[in-house]
C-alpha positions in Angstrom: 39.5 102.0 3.6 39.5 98.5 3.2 36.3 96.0 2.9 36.1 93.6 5.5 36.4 90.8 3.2 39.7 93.1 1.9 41.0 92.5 5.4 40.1 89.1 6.1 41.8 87.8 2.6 45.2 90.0 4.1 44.8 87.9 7.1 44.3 84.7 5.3 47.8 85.6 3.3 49.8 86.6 6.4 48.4 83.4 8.7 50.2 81.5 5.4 53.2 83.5 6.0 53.4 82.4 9.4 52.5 85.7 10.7 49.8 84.7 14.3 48.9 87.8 15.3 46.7 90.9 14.1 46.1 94.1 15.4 42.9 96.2 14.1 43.7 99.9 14.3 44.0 102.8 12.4 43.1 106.1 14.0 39.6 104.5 15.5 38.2 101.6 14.4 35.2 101.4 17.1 34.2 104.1 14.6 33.5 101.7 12.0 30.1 100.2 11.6 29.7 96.5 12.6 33.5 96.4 13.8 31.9 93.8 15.8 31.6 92.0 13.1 35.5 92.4 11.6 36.9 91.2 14.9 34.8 88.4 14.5 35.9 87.3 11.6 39.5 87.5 12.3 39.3 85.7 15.5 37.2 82.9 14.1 40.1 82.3 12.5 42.8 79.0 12.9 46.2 80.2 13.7 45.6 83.4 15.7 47.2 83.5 18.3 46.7 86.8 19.4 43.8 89.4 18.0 44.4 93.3 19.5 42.0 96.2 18.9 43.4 99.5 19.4 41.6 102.4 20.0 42.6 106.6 20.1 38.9 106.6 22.7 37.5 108.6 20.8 34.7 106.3 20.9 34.9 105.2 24.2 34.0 108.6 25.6 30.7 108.3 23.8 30.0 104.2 24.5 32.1 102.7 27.4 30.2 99.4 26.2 31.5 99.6 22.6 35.1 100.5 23.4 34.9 97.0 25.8 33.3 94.8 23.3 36.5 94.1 21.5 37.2 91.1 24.3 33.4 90.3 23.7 33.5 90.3 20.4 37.1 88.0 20.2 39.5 90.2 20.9 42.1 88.7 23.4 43.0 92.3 24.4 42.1 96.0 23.6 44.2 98.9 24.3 43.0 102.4 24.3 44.4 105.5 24.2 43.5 109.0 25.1 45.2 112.0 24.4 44.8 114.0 27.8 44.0 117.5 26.0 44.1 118.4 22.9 47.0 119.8 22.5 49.0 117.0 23.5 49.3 115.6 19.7 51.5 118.6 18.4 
């Protein structure tokens, strides 16, 4: 898993590239600690256009105020989604 810093440098290369927009993802990031923090950073940004968070909900059953902190936070949009059972993913 990459260090925030990690991330933001990969950001700072693609923005140079020409690339304007980023979306944080990757099974669950509301999961990480201080994702807050990460989104943040990459929205704070110049040249983002767009900044997406997507999430499996996993954490949003357990914090509907976490899961809608990503537009808080800088996010211009978050997407989750749920499996409806469990058995959906085979």
């Amino acid at each position: 898993m990459l260090h925030f810093e990690e991330i933001s440098a990969l950001v700072d290369v693609f923005l140079s590239l020409g690339v304007d927009k980023v979306r944080l993802t990757g099974g669950e990031p509301l999961l990480r600690r201080d994702i807050a923090t990460l989104v943040r950073m990459v929205a704070a940004k110049p040249g983002i256009a767009d900044l997406a968070l997507t999430t499996n909900g996993g954490a949003a059953r357990r914090s509907d105020r976490r899961a809608k902190g990503g537009a808080d936070w800088g996010a211009s949009r978050s997407a989750s989604i749920r499996c409806i059972a469990s058995d959906s993913r085979r």
